[in-house]
C-alpha positions as CSV (number, residue, x, y, z in Angstrom):
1,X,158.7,84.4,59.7
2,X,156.8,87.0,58.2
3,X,152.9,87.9,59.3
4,X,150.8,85.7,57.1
5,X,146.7,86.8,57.3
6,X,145.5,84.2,54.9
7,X,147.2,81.5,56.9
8,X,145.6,82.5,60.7
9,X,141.9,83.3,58.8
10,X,139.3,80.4,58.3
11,X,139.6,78.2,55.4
12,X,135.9,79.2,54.2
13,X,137.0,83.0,54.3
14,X,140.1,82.6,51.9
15,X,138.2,80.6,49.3
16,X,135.2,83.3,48.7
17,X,135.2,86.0,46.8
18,X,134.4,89.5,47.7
19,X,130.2,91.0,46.8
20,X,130.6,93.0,44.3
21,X,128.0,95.6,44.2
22,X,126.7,98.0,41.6
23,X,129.0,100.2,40.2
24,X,127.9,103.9,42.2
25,X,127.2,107.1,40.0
26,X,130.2,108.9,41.7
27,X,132.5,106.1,40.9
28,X,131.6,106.7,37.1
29,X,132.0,110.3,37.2
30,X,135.5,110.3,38.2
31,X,136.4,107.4,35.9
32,X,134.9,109.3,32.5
33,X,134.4,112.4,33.6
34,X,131.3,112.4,32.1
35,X,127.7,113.6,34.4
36,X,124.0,112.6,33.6
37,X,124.4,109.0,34.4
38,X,121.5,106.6,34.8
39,X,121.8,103.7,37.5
40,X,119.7,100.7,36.5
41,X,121.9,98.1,38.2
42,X,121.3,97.7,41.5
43,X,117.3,97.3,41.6
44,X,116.9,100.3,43.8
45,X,113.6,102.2,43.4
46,X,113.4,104.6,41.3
47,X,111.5,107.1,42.5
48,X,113.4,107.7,46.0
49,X,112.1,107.2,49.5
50,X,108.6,108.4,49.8
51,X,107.5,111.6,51.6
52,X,106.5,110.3,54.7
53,X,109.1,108.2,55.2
54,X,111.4,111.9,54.4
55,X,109.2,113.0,57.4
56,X,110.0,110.6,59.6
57,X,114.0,111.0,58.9
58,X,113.5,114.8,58.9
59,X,112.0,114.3,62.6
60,X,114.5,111.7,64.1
61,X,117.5,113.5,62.9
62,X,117.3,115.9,66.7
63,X,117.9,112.7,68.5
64,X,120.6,111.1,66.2
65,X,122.8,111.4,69.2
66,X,121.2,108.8,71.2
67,X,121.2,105.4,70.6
68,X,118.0,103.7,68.8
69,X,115.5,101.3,70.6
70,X,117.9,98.0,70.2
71,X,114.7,96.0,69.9
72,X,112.8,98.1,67.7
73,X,109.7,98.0,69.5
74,X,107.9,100.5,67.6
75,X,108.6,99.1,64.2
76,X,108.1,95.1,65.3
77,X,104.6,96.6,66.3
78,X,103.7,97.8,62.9
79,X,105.2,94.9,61.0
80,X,102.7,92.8,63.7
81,X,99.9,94.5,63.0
82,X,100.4,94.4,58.9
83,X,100.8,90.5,59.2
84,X,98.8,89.6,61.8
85,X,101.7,88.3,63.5
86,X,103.4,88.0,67.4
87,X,106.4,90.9,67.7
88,X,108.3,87.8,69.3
89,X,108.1,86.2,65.8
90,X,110.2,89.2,64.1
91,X,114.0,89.9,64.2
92,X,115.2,93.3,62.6
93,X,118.6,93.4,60.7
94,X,120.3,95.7,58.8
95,X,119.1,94.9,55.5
96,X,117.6,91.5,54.7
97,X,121.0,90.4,54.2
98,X,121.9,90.6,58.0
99,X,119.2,88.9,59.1
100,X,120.5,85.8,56.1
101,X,123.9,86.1,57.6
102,X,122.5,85.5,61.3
103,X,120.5,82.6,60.2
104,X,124.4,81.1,58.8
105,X,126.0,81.5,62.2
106,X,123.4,80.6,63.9
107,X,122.3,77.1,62.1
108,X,125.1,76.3,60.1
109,X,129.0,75.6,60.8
110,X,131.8,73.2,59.6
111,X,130.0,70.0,58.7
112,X,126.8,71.3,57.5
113,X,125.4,71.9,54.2
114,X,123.8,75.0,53.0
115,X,121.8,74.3,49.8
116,X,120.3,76.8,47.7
117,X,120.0,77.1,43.5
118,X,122.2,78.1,40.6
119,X,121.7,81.2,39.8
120,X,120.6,82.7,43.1
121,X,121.8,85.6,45.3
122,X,125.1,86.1,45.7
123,X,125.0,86.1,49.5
124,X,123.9,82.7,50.0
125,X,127.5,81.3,49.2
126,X,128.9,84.0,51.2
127,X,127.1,83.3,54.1
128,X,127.9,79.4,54.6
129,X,131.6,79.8,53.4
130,X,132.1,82.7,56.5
131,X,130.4,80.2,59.2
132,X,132.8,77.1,57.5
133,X,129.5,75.5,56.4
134,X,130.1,73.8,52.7
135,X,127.7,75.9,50.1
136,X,125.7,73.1,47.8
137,X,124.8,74.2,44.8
138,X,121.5,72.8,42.8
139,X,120.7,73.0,38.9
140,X,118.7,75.6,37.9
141,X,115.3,74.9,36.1
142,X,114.4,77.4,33.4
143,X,116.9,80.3,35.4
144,X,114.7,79.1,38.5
145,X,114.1,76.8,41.2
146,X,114.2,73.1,40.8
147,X,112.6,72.1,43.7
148,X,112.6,68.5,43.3
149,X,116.8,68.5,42.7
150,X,116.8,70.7,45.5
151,X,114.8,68.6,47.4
152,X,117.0,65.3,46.8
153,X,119.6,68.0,47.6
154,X,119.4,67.6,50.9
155,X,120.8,65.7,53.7
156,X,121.6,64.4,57.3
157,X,124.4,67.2,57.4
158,X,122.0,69.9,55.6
159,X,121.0,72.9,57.9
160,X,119.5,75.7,56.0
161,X,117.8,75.8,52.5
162,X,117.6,79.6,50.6
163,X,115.3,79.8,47.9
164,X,114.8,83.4,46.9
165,X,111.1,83.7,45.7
166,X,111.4,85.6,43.0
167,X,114.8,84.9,42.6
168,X,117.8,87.3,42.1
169,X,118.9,87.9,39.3
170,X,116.8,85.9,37.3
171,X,113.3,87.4,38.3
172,X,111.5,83.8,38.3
173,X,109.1,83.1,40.7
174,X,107.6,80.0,42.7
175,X,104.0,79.1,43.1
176,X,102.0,78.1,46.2
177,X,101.5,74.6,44.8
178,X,104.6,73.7,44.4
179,X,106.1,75.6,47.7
180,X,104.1,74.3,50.0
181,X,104.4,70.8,48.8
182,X,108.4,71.4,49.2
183,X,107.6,72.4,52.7
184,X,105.4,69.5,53.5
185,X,108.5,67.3,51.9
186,X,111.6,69.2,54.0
187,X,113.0,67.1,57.0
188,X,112.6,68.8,60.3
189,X,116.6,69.4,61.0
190,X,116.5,71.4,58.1
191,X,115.5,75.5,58.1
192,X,113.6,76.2,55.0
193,X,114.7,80.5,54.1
194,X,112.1,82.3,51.6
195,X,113.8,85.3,51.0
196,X,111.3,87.4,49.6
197,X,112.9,90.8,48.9
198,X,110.6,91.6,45.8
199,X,107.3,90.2,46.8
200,X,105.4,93.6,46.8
201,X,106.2,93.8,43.4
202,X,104.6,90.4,42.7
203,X,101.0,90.6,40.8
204,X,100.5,86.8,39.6
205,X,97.7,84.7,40.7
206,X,99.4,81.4,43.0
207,X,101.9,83.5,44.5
208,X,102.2,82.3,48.4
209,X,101.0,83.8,51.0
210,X,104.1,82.5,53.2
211,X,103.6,84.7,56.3
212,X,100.6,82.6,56.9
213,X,102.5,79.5,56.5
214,X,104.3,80.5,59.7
215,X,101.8,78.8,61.9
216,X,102.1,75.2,59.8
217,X,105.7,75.5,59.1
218,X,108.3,75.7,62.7
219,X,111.2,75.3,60.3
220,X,109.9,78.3,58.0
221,X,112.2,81.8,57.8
222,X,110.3,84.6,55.6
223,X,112.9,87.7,55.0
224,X,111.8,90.6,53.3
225,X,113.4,94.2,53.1
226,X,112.3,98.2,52.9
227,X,115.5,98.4,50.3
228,X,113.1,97.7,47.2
229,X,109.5,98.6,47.4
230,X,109.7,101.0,49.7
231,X,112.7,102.5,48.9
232,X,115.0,102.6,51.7
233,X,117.9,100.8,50.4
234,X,120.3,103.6,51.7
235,X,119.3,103.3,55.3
236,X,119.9,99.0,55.2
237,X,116.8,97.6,57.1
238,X,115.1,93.9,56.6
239,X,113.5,91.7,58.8
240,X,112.5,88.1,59.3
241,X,109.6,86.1,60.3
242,X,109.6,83.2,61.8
243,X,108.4,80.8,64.6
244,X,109.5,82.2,68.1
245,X,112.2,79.9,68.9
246,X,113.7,81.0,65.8
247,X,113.9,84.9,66.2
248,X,114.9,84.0,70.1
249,X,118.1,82.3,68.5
250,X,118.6,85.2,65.9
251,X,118.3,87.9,68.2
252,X,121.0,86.1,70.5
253,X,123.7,86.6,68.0
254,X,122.5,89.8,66.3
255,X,124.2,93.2,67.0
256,X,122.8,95.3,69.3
257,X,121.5,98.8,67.5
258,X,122.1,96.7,64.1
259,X,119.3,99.1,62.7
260,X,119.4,102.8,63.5
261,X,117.4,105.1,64.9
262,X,116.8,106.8,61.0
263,X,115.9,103.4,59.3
264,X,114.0,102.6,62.0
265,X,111.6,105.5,62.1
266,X,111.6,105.9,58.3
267,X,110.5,102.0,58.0
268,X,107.4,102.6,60.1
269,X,106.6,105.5,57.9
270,X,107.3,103.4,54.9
271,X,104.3,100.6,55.8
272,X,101.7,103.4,56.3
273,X,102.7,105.0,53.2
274,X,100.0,102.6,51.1
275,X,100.1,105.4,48.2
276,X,103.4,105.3,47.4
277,X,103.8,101.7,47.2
278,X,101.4,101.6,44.9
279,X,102.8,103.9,42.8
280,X,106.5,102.0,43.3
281,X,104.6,99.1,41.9
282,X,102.8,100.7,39.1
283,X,106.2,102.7,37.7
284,X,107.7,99.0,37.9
285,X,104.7,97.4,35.5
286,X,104.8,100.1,33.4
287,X,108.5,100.3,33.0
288,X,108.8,96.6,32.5
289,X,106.6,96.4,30.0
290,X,108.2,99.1,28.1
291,X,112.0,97.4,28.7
292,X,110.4,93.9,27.2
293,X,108.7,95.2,24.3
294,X,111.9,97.2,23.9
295,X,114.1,93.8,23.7
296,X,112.1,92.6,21.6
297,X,112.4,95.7,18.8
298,X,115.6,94.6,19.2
299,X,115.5,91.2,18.4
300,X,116.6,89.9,21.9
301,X,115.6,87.6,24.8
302,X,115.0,87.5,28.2
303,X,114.1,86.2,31.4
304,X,110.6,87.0,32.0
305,X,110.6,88.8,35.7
306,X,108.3,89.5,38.5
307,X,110.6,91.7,40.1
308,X,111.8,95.2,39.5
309,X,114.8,94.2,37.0
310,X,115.1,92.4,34.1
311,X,118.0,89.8,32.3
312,X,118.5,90.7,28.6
313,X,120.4,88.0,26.8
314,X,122.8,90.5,24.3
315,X,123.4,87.2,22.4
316,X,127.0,88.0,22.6
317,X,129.5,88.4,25.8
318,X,127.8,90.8,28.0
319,X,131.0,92.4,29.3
320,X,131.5,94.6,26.6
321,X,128.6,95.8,26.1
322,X,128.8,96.7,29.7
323,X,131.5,98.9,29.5
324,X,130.1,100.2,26.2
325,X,127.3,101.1,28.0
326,X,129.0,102.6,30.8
327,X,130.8,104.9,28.0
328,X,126.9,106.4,27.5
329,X,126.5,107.2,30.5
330,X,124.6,103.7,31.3
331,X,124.9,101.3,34.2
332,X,123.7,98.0,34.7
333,X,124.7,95.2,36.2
334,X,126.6,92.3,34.4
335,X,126.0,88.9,35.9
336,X,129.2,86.5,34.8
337,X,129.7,86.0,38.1
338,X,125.5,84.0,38.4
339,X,127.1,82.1,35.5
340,X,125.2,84.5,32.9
341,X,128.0,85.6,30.8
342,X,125.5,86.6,27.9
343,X,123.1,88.3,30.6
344,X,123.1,92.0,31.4
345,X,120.4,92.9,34.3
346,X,118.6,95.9,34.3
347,X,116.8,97.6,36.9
348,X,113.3,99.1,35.9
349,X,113.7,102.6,35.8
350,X,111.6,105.7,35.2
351,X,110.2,106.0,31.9
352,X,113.0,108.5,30.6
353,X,115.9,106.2,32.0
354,X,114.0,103.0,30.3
355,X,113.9,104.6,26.9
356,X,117.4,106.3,27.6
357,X,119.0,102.7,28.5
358,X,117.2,101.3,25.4
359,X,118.4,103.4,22.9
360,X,121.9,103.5,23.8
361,X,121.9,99.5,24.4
362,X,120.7,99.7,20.3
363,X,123.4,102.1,19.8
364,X,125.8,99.7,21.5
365,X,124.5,97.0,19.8
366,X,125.0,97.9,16.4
């Protein structure tokens, strides 16, 4: 009888389907042949990591062969300080996406349910499938949260809830109103996950203040990440907030030195470095505004966003234009796979990469 993997690995492993990420500039290059690419898929920042966080690498890079503080002291202590928060209440992972696969093994299983939205982050499904857990999947609302289907959603068997707020790859966003009256409504065997990867780019009056729902909410997890904002999506570190029982779980069953020494020291840089995040969100307003008004030269619609991408509706199937796009020297991010097959998303670029995806998505287009 000849070795069979699929047949020895879990059930919930064989049924998903691989992330796929952005397609990398390199990747391109050999494929076409072709240099001066633009990367406007994978809602990085645009303007690079920031000086000080540079710095920081520059000065860690002597001790890179020692092994980093495994609990991160250094950086839980700044992350403290900017949320007026215990350290005991944070647990670092390697990216925000670690810390959402820890809260899977550690809460969920065979028999549970993890619920979360149509249309949301890619992960979620990929998380409760690799723990056995069975992923439910709620109607979208206007590309968004429905917070009343995913309310009635939920039952005895459900363990975790992921609402990304704003949500990828839509860009729509929930207000404090109707959050908190959610969290007021969630049973307590049920972990309530705002994964908040693009709050600092979020400038709209009623968006929450979760972090300080921490103290009213035990069964509350805030994520959040340096890969946006701040830049640091190379170097993979996130972190979550939560309730002290909760991070004493997480930190059971995370790896130890799951953030390196680099990320670590370029992180606490990062949150000191108040300039450049303003100017990160500034180059995102000003860049979204000009992608929108540029859609709408063009006669198309979109999802209006909060974070730093965008979802144009080409009013045709996307995947061409894709790869017609690609051919200019253009990538973006098809979403087929969020059930958007007329959707491209766009990352918000610098002002020459905005206008340079514009005009060669009207060239495309005509």
């Amino acid at each position: 009888m000849a070795f069979d993997p699929f047949s020895l690995a879990q059930p919930g492993i064989c049924d998903l389907q691989a992330y796929q990420p952005g397609k990398p500039v390199d990747e391109l290059e050999r494929e076409l042949g072709i240099t001066n690419i633009i990367k406007l898929a994978s809602n990085e920042n645009p303007l690079g990591p920031g000086p000080k966080a540079v710095s920081a690498m520059q000065a860690a890079l002597p001790e890179s062969s020692r092994y980093p503080d495994g609990n991160g002291f250094r950086l839980k202590q700044v992350l403290a300080r900017r949320y007026n928060v215990d350290q005991n209440r944070i647990t670092l992972g390697n990216g925000s996406n670690d810390v959402l696969e820890l809260l899977a093994r550690v809460f969920a299983g065979p028999g549970l349910d993890v619920v979360f939205s149509r249309h949301a982050f890619a992960v979620y499904p990929i998380a409760a499938m690799a723990v056995g857990a069975n992923p439910v999947v709620v109607p979208a609302r206007h590309w968004g949260y429905d917070l009343d289907a995913l309310l009635a959603s939920i039952t005895d068997t459900t363990r975790l809830v992921f609402i990304a707020n704003p949500n990828n790859p839509t860009g729509t966003w929930l207000n404090e109103t109707e959050l908190s009256a959610f969290l007021d409504a969630v049973p307590d065997h049920v972990v309530v996950v705002l994964d908040e990867a693009y709050a600092e780019y979020v400038d709209e009056p009623g968006y929450p203040d979760s972090i300080a729902w921490l103290a009213d909410y035990p069964n509350l997890v805030v994520t959040r990440t340096f890969s946006k904002a701040y830049g640091l999506a190379a170097l993979r570190v996130g972190y979550a907030l939560s309730s002290v029982e909760v991070a004493d779980l997480l930190n059971r069953v995370r790896q130890p030195f799951n953030v390196n020494a680099l990320a670590l020291a370029a992180a606490e840089a990062a949150l000191a470095d108040n300039a450049y995040l303003e100017q990160s969100v500034a180059i995102n307003k000003a860049g979204m505004q000009q992608l929108v008004e540029g859609f709408r030269k063009l006669g198309l619609d979109y999802i209006e966003s909060v974070g730093n991408f965008v979802c144009v509706d080409v009013a045709r199937e996307a995947a061409p234009v894709f790869k017609a796009l690609l051919q200019q020297g253009v990538i973006v991010r098809p979403v087929a796979n969020y059930e958007m097959p007329n959707h491209l998303r766009v990352t918000v670029g610098t002002q020459e990469e905005n206008q340079r995806f514009l005009a060669a998505l009207e060239t495309v287009l005509s």
